[in-house]
C-alpha atoms as an extended CHARMM CRD file, in Angstrom:
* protein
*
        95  EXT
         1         1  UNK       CA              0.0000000000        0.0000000000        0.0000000000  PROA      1               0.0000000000
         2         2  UNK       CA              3.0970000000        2.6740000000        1.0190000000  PROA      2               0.0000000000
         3         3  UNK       CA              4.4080000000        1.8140000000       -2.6710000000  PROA      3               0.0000000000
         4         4  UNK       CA              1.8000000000        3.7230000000       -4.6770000000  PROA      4               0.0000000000
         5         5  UNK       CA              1.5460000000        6.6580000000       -1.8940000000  PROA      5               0.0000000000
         6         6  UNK       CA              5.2090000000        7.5820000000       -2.3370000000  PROA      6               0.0000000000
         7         7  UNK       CA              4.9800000000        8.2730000000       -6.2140000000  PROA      7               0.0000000000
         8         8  UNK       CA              1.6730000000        9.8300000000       -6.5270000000  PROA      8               0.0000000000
         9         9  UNK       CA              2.7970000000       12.6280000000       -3.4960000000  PROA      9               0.0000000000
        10        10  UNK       CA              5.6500000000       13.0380000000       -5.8170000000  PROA      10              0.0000000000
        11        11  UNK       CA              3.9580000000       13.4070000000       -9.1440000000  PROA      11              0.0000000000
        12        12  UNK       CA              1.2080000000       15.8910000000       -7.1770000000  PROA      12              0.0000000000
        13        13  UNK       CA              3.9580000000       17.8370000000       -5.8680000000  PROA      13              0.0000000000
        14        14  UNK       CA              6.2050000000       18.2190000000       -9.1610000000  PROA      14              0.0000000000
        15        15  UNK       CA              2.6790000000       19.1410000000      -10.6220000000  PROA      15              0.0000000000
        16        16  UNK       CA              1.2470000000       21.6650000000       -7.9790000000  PROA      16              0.0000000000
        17        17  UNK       CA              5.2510000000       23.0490000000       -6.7310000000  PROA      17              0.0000000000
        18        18  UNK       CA              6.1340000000       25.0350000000       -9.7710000000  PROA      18              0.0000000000
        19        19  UNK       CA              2.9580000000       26.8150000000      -10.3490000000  PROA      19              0.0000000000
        20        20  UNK       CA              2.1620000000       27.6570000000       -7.1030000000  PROA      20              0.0000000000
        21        21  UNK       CA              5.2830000000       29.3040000000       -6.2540000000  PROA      21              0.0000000000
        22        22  UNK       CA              5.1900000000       31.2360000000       -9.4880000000  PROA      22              0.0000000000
        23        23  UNK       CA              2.3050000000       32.8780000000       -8.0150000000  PROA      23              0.0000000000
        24        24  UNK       CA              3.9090000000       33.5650000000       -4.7600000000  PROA      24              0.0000000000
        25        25  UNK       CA              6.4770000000       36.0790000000       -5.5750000000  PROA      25              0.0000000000
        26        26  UNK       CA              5.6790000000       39.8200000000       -4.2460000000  PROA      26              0.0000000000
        27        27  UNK       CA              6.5170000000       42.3870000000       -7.1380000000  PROA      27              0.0000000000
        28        28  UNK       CA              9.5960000000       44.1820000000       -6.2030000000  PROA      28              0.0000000000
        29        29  UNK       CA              9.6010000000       47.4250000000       -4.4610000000  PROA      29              0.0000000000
        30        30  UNK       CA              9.4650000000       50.5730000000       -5.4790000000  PROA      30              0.0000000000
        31        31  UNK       CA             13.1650000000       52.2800000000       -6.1750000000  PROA      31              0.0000000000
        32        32  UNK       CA             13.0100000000       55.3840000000       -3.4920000000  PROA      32              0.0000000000
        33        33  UNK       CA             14.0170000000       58.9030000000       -5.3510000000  PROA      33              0.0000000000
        34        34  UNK       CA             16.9490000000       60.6520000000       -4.7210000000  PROA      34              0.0000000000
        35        35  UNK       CA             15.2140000000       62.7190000000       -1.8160000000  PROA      35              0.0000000000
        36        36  UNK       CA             14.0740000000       59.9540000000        0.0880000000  PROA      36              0.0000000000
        37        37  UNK       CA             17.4790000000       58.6970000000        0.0640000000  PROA      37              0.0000000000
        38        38  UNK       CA             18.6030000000       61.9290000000        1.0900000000  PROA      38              0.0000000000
        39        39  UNK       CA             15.9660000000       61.8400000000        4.2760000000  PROA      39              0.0000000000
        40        40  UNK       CA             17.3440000000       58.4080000000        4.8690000000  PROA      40              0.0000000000
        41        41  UNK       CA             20.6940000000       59.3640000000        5.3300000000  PROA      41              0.0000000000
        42        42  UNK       CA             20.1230000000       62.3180000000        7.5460000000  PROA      42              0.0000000000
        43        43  UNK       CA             17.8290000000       60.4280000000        9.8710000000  PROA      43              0.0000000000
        44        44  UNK       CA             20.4740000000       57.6760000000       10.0340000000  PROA      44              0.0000000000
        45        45  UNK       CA             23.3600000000       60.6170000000       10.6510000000  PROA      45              0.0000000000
        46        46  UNK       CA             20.9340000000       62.0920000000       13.3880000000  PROA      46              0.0000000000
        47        47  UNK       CA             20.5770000000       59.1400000000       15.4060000000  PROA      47              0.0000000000
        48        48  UNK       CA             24.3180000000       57.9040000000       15.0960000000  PROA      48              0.0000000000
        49        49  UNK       CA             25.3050000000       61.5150000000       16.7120000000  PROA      49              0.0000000000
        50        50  UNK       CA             22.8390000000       60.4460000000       19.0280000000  PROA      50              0.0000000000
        51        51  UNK       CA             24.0650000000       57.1910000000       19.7160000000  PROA      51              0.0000000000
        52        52  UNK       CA             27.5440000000       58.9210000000       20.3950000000  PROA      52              0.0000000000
        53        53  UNK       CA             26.0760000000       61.2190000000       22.7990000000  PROA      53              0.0000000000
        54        54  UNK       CA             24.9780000000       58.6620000000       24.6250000000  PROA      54              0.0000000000
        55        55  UNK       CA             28.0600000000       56.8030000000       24.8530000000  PROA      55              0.0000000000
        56        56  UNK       CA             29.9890000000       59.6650000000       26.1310000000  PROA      56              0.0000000000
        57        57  UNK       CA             27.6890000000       60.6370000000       28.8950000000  PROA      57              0.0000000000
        58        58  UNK       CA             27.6240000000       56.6000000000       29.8330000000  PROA      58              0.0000000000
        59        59  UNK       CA             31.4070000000       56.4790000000       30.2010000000  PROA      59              0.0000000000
        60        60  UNK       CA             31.0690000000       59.5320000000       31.9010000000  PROA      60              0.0000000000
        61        61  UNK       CA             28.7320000000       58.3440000000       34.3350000000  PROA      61              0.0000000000
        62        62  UNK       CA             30.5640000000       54.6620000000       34.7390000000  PROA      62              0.0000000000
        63        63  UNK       CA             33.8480000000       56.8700000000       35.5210000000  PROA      63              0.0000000000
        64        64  UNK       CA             32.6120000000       58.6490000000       38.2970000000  PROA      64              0.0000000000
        65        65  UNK       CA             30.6310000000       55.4390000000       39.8700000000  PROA      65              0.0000000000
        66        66  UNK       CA             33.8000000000       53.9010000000       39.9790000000  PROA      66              0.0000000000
        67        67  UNK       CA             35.4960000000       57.1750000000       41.5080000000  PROA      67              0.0000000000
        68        68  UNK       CA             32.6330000000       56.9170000000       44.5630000000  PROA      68              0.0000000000
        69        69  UNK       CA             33.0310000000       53.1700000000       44.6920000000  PROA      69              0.0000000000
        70        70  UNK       CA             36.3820000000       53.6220000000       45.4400000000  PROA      70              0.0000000000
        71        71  UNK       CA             35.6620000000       56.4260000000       47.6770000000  PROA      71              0.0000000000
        72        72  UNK       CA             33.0030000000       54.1800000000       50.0620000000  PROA      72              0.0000000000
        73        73  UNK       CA             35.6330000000       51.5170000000       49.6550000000  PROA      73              0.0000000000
        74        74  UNK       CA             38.2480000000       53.5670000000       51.6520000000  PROA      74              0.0000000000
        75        75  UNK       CA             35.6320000000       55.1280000000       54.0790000000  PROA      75              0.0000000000
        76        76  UNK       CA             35.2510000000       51.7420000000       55.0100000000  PROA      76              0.0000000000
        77        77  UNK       CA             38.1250000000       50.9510000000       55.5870000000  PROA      77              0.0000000000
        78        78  UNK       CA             38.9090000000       54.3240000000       57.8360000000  PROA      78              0.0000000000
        79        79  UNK       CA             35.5730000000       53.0840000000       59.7890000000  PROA      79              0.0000000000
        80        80  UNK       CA             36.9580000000       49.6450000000       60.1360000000  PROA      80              0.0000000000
        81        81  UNK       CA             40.5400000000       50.8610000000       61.2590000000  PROA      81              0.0000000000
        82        82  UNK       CA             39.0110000000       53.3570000000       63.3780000000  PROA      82              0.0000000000
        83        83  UNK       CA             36.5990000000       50.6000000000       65.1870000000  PROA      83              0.0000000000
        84        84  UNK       CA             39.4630000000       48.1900000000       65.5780000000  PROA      84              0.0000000000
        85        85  UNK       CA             41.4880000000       51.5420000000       67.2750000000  PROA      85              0.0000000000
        86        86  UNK       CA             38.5950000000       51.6200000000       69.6350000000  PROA      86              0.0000000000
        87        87  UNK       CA             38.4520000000       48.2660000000       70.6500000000  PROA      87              0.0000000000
        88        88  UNK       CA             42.3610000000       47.9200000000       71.0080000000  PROA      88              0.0000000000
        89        89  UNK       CA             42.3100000000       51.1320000000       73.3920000000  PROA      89              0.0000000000
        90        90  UNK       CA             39.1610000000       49.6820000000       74.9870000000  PROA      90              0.0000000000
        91        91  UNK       CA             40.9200000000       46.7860000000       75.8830000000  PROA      91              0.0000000000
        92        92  UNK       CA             43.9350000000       48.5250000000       77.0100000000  PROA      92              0.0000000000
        93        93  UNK       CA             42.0520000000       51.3030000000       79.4800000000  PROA      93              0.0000000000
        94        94  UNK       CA             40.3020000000       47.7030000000       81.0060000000  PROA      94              0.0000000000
        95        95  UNK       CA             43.3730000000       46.2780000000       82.1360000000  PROA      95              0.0000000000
């Protein structure tokens, strides 16, 4: 029975394939005009300045997070020393 399905899907398909996808293809678009290309162009120059704006004010901005990160960092570490001072003279003033 699976012998006579295999070559009549063929033959429908070799049949049906080409003329269906003849009628599938979109018509190509329209060329744009010089002006539109123009507009194109300008838009894309706009938002590339843009994009570069934004880059520079991001690096900015990581820069000075890692200027206060480093600034908490050694805070911290004056509070630590400074606790560790107090305990140590604590200790000392006990005895």
């Amino acid at each position: 029975m699976t012998r006579w399905i295999i070559p009549v899907v063929i033959a429908l398909t070799t049949a049906m394939g080409p003329g269906a996808a003849a009628h599938a293809v979109p018509p190509p678009p329209p060329n744009p005009g010089d002006a539109e290309i123009s507009a194109g162009r300008q838009e894309a120059d706009a938002k590339a300045a843009r994009v570069g704006e934004l880059t520079g004010r991001l690096t900015d901005a990581e820069a000075r997070l890692r200027e206060l990160t480093d600034d908490v960092a050694f805070k911290l570490e004056l509070a630590n020393k400074a606790r560790v001072d107090l305990e140590a003279a604590q200790g000392e003033a006990d005895r």
